[in-house]
N, C-alpha and C positions, 0 to 999 in steps of 0.2 A: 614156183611156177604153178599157180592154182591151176589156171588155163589147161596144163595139161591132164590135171586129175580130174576136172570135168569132161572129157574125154573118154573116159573108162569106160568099154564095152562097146563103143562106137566106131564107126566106119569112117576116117579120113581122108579128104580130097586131097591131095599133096600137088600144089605148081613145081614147079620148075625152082622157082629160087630157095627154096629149103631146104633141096639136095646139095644145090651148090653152096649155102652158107656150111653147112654139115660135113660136109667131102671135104671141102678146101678150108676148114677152120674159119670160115671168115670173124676178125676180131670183134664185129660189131654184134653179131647175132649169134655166136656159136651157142655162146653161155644160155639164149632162147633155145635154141633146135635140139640142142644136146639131150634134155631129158626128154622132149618129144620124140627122136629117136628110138629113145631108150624104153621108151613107154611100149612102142611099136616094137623093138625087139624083143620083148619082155612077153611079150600078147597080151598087153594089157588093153588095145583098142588093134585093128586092123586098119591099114593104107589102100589107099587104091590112088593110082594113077594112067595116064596115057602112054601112050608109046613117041607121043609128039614132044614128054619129060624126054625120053631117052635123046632123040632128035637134037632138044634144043640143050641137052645137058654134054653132048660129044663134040660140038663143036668150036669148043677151045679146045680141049687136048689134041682134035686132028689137027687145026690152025698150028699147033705148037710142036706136035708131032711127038705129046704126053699120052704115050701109052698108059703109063702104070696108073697115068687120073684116069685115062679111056676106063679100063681095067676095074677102077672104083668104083667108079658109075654103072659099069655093068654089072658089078657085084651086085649092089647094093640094090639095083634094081630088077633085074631078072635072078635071082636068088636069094631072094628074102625069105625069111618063109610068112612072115604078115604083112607084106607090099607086094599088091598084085599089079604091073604094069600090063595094060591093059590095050591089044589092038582095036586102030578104027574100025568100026562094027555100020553096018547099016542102022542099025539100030544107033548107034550113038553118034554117025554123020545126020541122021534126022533129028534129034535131039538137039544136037552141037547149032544146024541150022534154024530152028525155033528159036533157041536160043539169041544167036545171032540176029536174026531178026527181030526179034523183042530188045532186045537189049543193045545198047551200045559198046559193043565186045565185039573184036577181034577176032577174024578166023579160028587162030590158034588155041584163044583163050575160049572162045565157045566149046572146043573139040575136049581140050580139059575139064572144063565143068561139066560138059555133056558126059561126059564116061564118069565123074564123081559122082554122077544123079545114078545113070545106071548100074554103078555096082555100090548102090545106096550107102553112098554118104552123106551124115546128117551135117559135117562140116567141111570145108575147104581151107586147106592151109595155104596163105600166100604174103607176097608181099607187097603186092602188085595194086596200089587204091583205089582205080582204075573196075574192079570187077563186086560187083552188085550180090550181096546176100540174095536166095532165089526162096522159091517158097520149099518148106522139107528140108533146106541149105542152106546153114548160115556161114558165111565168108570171116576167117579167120585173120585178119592181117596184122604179121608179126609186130610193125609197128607201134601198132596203136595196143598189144599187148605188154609192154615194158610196164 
């Protein structure tokens, strides 16, 4: 996984779907997120994410009424010690909104890339091919890293 050793010393934007390949083993991309993780636990680069991750990461275990996934997600996210999940800020609903109006992006996905810029990430992890490298930010989609 070169992708992740290029990494080293850098601030990551992390979506939504990373945690969930990650958390839940997913078969297809685990073997991808795994050392990325790892990297991040390790302090080998620092995360940053929204609080919109935590949002859209809870609502299958409440739909299922999976505490102990709830439980995961919460770990992993508000007590990391190098993944800073990050609330909407004025600052980064103006950002998010620039954003969004530049770009063809989604509410949601503006409010994520908006808080990856503001607590300076020079990349964005996703899976999503949908969202646009930005200038200072380049978009990482796991896909297209195999």
């Amino acid at each position: 996984m070169e992708w992740v050793y290029d990494l080293q010393g850098q601030v990551v934007g992390i979506d939504s779907s990373p945690f969930i390949y990650y958390i839940e083993a997913h078969p297809s991309y685990l073997e991808m997120v795994q050392p990325f993780f790892e990297g991040v636990r390790q302090g080998k680069f620092r995360a940053v994410t929204s609080v919109v991750t935590l949002l859209e990461l809870l609502v299958h275990p409440y739909r299922r009424n999976n505490s102990q996934l709830a439980d995961e997600y919460r770990e992993i996210l508000l007590h990391s010690n190098n993944i800073t999940c990050m609330g909407v800020t004025t600052e980064i609903a103006e950002r998010a909104a620039i954003l969004h109006s530049e770009q063809p992006i989604h509410t949601p996905d503006a409010i994520q890339m908006g808080t990856a810029l503001i607590g300076r990430a020079t990349y964005f992890l996703t899976n999503d091919a949908r969202l646009p490298s930005l200038p200072g930010m380049r978009v990482l989609m796991l896909d297209q890293l195999r």
